[in-house]
Structures are given as structure tokens and as C-alpha cells.
C-alpha positions, 0 to 999 in steps of 0.5 A: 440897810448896814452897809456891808461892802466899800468900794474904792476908787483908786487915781484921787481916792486911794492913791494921788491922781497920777492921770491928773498930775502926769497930764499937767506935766506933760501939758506944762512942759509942752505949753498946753493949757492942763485942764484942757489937755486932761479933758482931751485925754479922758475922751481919747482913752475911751475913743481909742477903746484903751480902757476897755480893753480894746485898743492899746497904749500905742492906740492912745497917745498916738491919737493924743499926739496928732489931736495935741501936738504933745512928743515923746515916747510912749513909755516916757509919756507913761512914765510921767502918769505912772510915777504920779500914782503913790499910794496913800497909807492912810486909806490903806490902813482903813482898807485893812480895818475894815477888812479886819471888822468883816466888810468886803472891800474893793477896787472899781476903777477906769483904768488900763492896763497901767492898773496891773503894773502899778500892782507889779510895783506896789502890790496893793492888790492883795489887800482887797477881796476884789478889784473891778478894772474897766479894762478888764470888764470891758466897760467904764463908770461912764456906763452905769451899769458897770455898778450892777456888774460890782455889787452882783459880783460882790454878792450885795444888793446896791443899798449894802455897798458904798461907793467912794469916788472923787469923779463927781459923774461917777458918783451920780451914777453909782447913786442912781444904781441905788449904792450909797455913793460919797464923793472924795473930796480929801483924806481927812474928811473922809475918814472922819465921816467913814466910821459912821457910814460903816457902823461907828465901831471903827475908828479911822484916823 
């Protein structure tokens, strides 16, 4: 079955891993060890609901300040994860090619409504035909069905989608839902392999 829809993740895939990064520096700077804060910080942003949409950026680091000990203001604390997530114009350019070649391309991402404001900044939005935010669908890639939910949105069957992530979860997940599903490891190694997933007739560099 030709694959006829990619679906990107965009924290580690299309953009560097702001949440990652931003969290080391928040950890780094209050002593903390960083794997552990993110690990933390992961959970908290389901716990308080704010990925989904149902609890709010105040919600979140207030619970993550009285588990850690982390301070600051929320909009500094922010900051330093927002200012992470820099786009990287490699992927952007295989999103455009393979847009132009007639494949349907999406954004499917745990995010908030940080997802939005990054759009305000650097407008990426328009380059895909779709963009999926748990925040906005009310559930996350913990929840497999958030896969189903994708490709019926994109008018697919399962078996015609690919699905990049560098969660390896999520991959499992999307596999088990019966999309083609790679794990992002790095930018070169995904697009070499990219052009015989969708076909061979492009070549990404």
C-alpha cells in the first residue's frame, strides 16, 4: 500500500526539542538532575490536564514548582523552552517537496498552547495541509487512538500514512494502529531513508 500521508512530529523532528533543552536549563541552573526533572515535567503536563487542553500554563508550573523546587515566573520559565524550538529547514524543505510531489503532510504533536505562539513567531503552520495539537483534540500519542482520530481526519487508511516521531512510545503506538511509523533518530539519516518510503522519486537532501 504507496504511502499517501507523513505525519510529523515537531519538538526532536521538525524543530530542535525545545521542552528537552529548555527543562536541562531550567534543571542546570537550579541544580537539579535533568533527566529527572523532564521525566517529572512530562508527567506534571498530563497531570494538570494542560495538554489537553484542560488545565492551564498557570496550572502547570505551579505544580511543577511545589514537586521541584524549580522559581521564577511563569512567562521566564516559558521562555526558556520557547526560545529552544528552532525550526530546522531541512525537514521544512522535505515537508515543501513532498507537498509539491502530492503527498498530504501534517503536524501531530503533545503540545499546548505554546504550539500556537511558536506558529505567531515563525509561521510553519501553513506549510502543511493539517496540524493535530493534543491541545486542541483533547487527547495525546499516550492514547493510541489519537492515531485513528489522524489518518480518518486525513482521509487514509493507516497502512498509507507514515509517522515520524523521536518518542519511542509513540512510535510503538502509531505501529500498533497499523501506520508505517520511523523513529527520528537525526536529520540525515532520516532523509536518506525517506525517499524510499515514499516512493523513490524524490530526493531529499
Amino acid at each position: 500500500m504507496p504511502i499517501r500521508a507523513v505525519i510529523f512530529d515537531f519538538g526532536g523532528v521538525l524543530a530542535a526539542e525545545g521542552f528537552r533543552e529548555g527543562l536541562e536549563a531550567i534543571a542546570l541552573r537550579h541544580g537539579l538532575d535533568p533527566a529527572e526533572l523532564f521525566t517529572m515535567a512530562s508527567d506534571v503536563i498530563y497531570e494538570t490536564g494542560y495538554i489537553t487542553g484542560r488545565g492551564t500554563e498557570t496550572d502547570y508550573w505551579d505544580v511543577l514548582r511545589r514537586k521541584t523546587g524549580i522559581a521564577g515566573e511563569d512567562s521566564d520559565l516559558t521562555g526558556e523552552i520557547l526560545r529552544r524550538f528552532v525550526l530546522r529547514p531541512r525537514m521544512l524543505a522535505a515537508v515543501r517537496a513532498l507537498r509539491a510531489d502530492g503527498f498530504l503532510t501534517a503536524i501531530l504533536s503533545d503540545q499546548t498552547d505554546w504550539l500556537e505562539r511558536l506558529d505567531a513567531r515563525d509561521r510553519f503552520f501553513l506549510e502543511f495541509d493539517r496540524v493535530f495539537n493534543s491541545y486542541r483534540l483533547g487527547k495525546g500519542k499516550r492514547d493510541a487512538t489519537i492515531f485513528d482520530d489522524t489518518v480518518c481526519a486525513l482521509g487514509v487508511a493507516p497502512g498509507e500514512a507514515l509517522f515520524v516521531d523521536d518518542n519511542s512510545g509513540h512510535v510503538e503506538r502509531a505501529a500498533s494502529r497499523g501506520l508505517r511509523a520511523v523513529l527520528f533518530r537525526n536529520q540525515d539519516r532520516f532523509l536518506s531513508g525517506l525517499g524510499p518510503l515514499t516512493g523513490g522519486k524524490i530526493v531529499f537532501r
